[in-house]
GUFIPA-638199 format. One record per atom (N, C-alpha, C): residue in one letter; y, x, z. Coordinates in pm, whole numbers, plus 50000, padded with zeros to 5 digits. Atoms other than C-alpha are relative to their C-alpha. Example, Ala and Ser with C-alpha at 12.3 -4.5 7.8 and 13.67 -1.06 7.14 Angstrom:
BEGIN
A498815008950000;A495505123050780;A501205009050000;S498814991849994;S498945136750714;S501094992350073;
***
This chain:
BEGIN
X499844995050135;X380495459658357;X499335013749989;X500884990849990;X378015486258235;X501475012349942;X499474992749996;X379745520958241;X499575003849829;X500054996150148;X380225536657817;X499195013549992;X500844990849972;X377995561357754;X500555004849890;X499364998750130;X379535583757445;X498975009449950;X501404990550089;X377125599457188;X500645012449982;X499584989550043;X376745634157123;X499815002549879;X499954997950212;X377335651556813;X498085001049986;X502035004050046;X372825654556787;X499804992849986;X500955009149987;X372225622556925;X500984989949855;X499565001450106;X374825612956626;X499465006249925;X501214993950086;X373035631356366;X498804993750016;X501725000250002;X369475621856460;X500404983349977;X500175013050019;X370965583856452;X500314994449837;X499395003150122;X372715586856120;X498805007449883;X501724992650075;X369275608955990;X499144984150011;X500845013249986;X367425574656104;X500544991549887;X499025007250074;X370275552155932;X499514999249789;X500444998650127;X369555569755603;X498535000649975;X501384998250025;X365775573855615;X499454987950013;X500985012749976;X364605537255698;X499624999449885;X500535002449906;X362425529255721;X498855012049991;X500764986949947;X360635565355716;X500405008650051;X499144987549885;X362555582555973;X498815003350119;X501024991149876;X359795603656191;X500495010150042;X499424987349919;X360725638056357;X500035008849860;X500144988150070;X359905660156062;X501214997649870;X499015009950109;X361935633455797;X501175003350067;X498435003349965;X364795631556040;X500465014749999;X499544989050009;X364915670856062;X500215003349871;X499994992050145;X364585680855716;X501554991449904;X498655001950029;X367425654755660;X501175005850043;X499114991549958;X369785671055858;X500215009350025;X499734984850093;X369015703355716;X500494994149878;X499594998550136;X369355692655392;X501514992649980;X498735007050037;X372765667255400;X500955006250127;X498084989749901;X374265683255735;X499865016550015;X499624983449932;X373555719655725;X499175003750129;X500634987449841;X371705726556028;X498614993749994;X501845002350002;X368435735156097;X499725000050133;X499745006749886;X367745715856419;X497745003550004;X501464996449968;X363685727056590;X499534983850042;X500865014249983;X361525695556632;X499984999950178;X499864998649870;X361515699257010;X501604992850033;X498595004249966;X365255692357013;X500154985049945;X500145014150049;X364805661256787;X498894992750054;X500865010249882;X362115647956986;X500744997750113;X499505003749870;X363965649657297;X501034994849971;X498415006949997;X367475636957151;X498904987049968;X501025015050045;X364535606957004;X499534992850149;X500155005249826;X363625602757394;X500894997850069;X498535003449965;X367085605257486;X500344986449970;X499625010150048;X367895577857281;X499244987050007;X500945008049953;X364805556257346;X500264995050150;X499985005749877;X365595555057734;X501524996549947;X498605001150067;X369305546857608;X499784982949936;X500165006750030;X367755518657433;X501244995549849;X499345000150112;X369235527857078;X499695001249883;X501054998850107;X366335536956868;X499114993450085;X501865005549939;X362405519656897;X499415011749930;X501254992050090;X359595540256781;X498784989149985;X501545003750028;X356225523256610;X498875009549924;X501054991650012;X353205542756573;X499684992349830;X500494999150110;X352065545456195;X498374996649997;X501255000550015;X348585544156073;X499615011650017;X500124987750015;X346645574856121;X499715004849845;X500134995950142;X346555596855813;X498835013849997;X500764989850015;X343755620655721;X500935015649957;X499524991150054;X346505643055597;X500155011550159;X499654994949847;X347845649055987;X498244999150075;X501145004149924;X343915649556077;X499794990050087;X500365017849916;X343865615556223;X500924994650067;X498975002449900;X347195615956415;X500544987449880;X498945003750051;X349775586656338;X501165004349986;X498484996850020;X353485592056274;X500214991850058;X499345011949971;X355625575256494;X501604998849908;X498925002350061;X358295559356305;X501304996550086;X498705005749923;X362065552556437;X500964993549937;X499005010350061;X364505529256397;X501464995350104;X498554997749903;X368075522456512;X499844984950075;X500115010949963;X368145493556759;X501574994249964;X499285008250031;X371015466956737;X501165010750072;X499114996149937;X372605484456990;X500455013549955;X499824981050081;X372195521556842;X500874994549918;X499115000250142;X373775505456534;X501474998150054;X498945001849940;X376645494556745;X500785013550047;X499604992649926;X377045523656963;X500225016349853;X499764990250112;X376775549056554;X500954992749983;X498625011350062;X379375521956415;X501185008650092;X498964996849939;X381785530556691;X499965012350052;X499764991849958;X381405565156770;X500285007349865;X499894995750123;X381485574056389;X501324995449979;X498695005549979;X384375553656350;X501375008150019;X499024988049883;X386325574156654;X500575010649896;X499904986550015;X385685604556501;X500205001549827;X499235002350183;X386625595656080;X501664998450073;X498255001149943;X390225581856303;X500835013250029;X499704985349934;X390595611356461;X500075010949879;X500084989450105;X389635635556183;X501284996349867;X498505000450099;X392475620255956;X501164995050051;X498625001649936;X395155615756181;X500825016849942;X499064987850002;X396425651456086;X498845010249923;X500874990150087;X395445683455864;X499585010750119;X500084987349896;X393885710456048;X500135011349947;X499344985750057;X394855746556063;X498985004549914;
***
């Protein structure tokens, strides 16, 4: 039986930034969402690596875009929640709505 791996509060965020952005969730989309709906202003470095995090995790995919003359020729890679990401946001979101209304806080 594979050992539970429990998400952190980022790699929550960057999955629930994906969740709402499909299917244009890239690094710059998924940051600027979670400045703008959670409050924090999270550096692209950190959301790339929670995006690699979660890739060896096998919870998001990434597919490379078209290139765009805008980004001088680069693609965007796009991300997306895998079956299992959706599983593993479902139940760690879940947890933590249970938890948060079991009682008022000080």
């Amino acid at each position: 039986m594979r050992r539970r791996e429990y998400l952190g509060q980022l790699e929550l965020m960057v999955l629930l930034a994906i969740r709402n952005l499909a299917p244009n969730a890239y690094g710059v989309s998924i940051a600027q969402e979670i400045k703008t709906r959670g409050g924090h202003d999270l550096s692209l470095a950190g959301i790339y690596s929670t995006l690699e995090r979660l890739a060896r995790k096998g919870l998001v995919k990434g597919v490379r875009g078209e290139p765009t003359s805008i980004r001088g020729g680069k693609a965007r890679t796009y991300f997306s929640i895998t079956a299992a990401g959706a599983r593993e946001t479902d139940a760690t979101y879940g947890t933590l709505l249970r938890l948060a209304t079991q009682g008022a806080l000080p």
